[in-house]
DRENTIPA-125926 format. One line per 10 residues: number of its first residue (from 1); their letters; for each residue x, y, z of N, C-alpha, C, O. Coordinates in pm, 1 decimal, padded with zeros to 6 digits. Layout:
NUM = A = X Y Z X Y Z X Y Z X Y Z  ...
//
This chain:
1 = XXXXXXXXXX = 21374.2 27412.1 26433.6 21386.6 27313.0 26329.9 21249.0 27252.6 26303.5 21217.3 27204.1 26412.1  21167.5 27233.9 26231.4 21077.7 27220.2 26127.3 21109.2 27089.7 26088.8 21216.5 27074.1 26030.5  21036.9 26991.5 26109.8 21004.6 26855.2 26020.0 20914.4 26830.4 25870.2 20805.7 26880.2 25841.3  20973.6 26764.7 25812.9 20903.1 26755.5 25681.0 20785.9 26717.9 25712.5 20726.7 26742.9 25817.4  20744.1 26648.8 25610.7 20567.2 26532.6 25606.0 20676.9 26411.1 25656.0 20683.0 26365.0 25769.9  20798.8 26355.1 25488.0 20862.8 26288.0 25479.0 20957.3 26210.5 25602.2 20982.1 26090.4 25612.8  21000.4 26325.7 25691.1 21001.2 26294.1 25835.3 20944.2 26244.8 25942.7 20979.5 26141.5 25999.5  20860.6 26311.4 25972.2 20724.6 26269.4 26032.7 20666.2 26116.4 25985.0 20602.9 26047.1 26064.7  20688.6 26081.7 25876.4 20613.7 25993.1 25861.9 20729.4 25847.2 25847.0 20683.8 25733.6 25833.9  20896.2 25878.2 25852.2 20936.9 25800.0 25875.0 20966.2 25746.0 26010.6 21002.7 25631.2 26036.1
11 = XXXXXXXXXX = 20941.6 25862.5 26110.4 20956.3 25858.5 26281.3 20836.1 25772.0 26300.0 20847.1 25715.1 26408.6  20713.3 25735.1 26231.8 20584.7 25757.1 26276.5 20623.9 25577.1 26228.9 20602.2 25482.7 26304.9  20682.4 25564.0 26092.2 20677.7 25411.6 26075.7 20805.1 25325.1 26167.2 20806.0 25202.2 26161.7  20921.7 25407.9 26259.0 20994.4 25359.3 26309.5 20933.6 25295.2 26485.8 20966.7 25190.6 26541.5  20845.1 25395.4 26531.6 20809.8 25374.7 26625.7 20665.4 25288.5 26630.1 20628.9 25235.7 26735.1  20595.2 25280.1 26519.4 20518.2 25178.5 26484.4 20609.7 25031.5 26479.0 20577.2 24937.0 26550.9  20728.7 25023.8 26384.3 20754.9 24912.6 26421.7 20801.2 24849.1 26536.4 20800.9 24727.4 26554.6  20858.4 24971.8 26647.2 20926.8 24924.1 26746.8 20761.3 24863.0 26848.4 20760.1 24763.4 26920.7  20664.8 24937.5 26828.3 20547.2 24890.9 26903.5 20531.3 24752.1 26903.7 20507.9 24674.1 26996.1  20551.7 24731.5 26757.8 20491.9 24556.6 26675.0 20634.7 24468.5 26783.2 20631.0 24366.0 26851.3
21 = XXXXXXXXXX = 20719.7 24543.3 26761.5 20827.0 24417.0 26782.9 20835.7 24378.7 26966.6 20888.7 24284.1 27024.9  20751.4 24509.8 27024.1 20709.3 24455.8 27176.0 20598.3 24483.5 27176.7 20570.8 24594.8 27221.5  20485.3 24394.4 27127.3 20394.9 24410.9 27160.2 20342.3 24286.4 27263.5 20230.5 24301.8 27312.7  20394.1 24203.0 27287.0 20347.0 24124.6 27362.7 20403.7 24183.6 27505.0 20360.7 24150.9 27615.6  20498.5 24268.0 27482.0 20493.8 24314.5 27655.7 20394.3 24423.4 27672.3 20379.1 24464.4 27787.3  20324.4 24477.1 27578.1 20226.4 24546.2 27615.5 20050.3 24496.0 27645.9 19956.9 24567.9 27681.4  20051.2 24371.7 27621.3 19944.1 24273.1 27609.8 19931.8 24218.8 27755.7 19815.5 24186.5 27780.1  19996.8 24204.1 27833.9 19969.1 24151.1 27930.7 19827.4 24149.8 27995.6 19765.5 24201.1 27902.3  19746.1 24129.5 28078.7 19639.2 24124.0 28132.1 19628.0 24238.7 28193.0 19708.1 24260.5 28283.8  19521.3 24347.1 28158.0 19503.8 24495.5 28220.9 19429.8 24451.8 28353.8 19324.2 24400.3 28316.8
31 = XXXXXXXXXX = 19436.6 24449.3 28476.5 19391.2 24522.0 28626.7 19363.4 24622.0 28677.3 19452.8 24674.1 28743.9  19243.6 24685.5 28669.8 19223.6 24814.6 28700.5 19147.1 24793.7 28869.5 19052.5 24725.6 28909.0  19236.5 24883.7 28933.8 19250.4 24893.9 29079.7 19146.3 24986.7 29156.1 19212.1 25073.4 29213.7  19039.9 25000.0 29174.8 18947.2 25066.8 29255.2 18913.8 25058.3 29398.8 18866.0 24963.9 29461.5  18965.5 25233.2 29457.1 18966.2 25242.6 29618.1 18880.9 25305.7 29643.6 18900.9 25386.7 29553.2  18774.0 25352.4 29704.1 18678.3 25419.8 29750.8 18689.9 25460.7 29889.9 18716.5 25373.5 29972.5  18673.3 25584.8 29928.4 18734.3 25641.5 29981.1 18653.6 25744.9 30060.4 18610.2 25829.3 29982.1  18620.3 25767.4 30177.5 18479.4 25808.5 30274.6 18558.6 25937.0 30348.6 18676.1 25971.6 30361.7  18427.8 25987.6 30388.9 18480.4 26126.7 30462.4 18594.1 26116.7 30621.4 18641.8 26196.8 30701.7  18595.2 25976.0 30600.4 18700.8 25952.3 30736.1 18809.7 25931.2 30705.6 18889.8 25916.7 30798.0
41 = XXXXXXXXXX = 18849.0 25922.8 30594.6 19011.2 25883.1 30520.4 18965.1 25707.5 30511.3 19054.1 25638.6 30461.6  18882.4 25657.9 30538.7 18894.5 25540.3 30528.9 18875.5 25458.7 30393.7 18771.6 25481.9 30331.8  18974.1 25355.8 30335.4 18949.5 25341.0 30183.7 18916.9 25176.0 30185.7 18941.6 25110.9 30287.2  18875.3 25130.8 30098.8 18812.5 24997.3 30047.0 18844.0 24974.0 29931.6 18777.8 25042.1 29853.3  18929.3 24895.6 29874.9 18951.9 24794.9 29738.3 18820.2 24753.4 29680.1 18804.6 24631.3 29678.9  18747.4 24806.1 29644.3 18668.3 24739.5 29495.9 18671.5 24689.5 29384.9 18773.6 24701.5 29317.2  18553.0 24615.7 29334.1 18549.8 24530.4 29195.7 18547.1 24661.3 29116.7 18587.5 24756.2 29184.0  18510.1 24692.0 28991.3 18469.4 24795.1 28858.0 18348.6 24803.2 28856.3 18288.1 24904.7 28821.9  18297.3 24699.8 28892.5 18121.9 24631.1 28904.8 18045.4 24772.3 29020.6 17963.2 24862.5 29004.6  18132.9 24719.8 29137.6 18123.8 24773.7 29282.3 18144.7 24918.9 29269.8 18051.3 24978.5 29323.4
51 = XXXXXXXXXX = 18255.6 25018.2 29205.7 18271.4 25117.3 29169.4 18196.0 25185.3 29115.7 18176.6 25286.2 29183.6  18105.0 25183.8 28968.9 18036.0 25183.9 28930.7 17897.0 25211.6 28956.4 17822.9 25297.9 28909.4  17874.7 25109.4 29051.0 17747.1 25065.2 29147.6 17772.0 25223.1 29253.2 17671.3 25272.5 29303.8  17877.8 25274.0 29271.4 17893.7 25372.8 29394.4 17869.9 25511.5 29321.3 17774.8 25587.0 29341.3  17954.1 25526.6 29250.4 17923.9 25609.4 29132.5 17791.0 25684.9 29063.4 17763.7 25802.8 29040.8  17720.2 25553.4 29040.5 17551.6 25585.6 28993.7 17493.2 25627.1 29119.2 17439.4 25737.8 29117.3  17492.1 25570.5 29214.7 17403.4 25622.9 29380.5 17426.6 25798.9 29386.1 17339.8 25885.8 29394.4  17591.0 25815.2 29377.5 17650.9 25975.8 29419.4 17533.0 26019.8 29288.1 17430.7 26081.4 29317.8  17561.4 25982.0 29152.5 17464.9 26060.7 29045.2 17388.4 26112.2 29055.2 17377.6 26234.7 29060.3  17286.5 26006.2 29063.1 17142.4 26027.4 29083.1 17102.6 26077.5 29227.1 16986.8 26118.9 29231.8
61 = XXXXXXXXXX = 17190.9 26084.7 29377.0 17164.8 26160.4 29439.9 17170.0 26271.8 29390.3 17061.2 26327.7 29376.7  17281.4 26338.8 29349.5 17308.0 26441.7 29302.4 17202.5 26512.0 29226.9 17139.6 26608.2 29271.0  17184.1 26449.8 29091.2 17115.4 26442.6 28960.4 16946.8 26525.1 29039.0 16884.2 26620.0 28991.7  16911.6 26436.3 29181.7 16796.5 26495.5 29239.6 16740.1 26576.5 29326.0 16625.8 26596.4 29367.1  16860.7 26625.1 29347.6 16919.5 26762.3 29446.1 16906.9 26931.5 29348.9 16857.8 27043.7 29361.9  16965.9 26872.8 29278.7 16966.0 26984.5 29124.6 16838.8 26989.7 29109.0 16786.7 27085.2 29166.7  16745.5 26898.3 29032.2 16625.6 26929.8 29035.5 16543.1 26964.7 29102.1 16438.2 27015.3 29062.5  16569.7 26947.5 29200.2 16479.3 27017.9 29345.8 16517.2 27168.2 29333.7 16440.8 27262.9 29352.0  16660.6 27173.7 29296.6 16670.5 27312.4 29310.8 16690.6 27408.8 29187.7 16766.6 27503.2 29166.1  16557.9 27325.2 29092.3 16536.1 27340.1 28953.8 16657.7 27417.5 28903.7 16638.7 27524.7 28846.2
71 = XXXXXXXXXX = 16784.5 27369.5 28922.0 16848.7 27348.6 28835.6 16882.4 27284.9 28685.5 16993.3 27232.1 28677.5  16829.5 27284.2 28608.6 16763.8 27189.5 28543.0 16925.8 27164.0 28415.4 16952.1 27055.5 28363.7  16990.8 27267.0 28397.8 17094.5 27237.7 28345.2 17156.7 27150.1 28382.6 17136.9 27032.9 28350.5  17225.9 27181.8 28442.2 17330.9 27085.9 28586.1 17260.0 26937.6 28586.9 17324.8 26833.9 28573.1  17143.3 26941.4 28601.9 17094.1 26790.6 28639.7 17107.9 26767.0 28517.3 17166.4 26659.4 28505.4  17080.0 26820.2 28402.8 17092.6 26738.5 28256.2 17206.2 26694.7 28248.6 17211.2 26582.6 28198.0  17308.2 26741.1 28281.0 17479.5 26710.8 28272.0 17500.4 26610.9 28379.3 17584.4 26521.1 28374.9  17418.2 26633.2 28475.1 17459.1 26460.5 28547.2 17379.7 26365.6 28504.7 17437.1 26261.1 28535.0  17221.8 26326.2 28420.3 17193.2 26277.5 28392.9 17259.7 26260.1 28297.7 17243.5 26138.8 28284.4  17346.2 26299.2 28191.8 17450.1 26218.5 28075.0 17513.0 26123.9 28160.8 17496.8 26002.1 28154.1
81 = XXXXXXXXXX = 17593.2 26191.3 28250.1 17704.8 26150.3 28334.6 17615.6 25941.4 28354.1 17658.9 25832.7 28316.0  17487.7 25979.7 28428.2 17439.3 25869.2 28458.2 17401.6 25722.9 28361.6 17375.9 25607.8 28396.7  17413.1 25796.0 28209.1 17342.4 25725.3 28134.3 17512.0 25668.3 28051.8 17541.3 25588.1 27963.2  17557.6 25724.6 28105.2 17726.3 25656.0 28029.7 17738.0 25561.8 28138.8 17746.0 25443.6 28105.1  17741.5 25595.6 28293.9 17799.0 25473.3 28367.5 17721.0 25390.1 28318.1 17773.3 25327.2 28226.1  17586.8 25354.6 28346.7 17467.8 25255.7 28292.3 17537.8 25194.5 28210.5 17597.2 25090.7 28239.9  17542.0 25258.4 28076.3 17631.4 25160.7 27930.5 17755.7 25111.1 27955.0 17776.4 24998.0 27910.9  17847.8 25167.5 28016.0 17969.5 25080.2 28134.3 17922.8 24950.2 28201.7 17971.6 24839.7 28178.1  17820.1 24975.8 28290.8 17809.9 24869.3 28389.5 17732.8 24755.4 28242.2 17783.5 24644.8 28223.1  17664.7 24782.6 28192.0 17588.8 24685.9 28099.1 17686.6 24582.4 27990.3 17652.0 24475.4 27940.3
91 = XX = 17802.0 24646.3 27976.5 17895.1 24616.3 27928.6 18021.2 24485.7 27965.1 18089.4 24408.5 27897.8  17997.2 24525.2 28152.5 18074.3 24480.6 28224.8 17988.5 24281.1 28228.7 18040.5 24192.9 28297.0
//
């Protein structure tokens, strides 16, 4: 079975309105939960700040491992990687 446009676009305005009519239960205050997590199984609750902060260290270790082993692709792809957390944390 095959949907019209005409279909599609009345499903599309039904479930748009059902969004509007709960949208305050979708508003609530977002919490995003960060565990970090070590070669011993052992884990730690972090800030986004703190995450972040762990994140860029693994990078740019990384990022200078590659280049040593003139990899030079690979390190370009973690240097993106590095320059997005940066604009994250700057944000924060």
């Amino acid at each position: 079975m095959t949907l019209s446009d005409h279909d599609i676009e009345r499903i599309a305005e039904a479930l748009l309105k059902k969004l509007i009519e709960h949208k305050d239960t979708f508003q609530g205050e977002v919490t995003n939960e960060y565990i970090l997590q070590d070669e011993m199984g052992n884990s730690k609750h972090v800030t986004e700040r703190e995450y972040y902060m762990f994140e860029l260290e693994n990078l740019i270790r990384l990022e200078k491992i590659y280049a040593e082993a003139e990899e030079y692709e690979k390190a370009n792809i973690i240097k993106n990687k590095i320059l997005k957390i940066k604009l994250k944390l700057s944000k924060l």
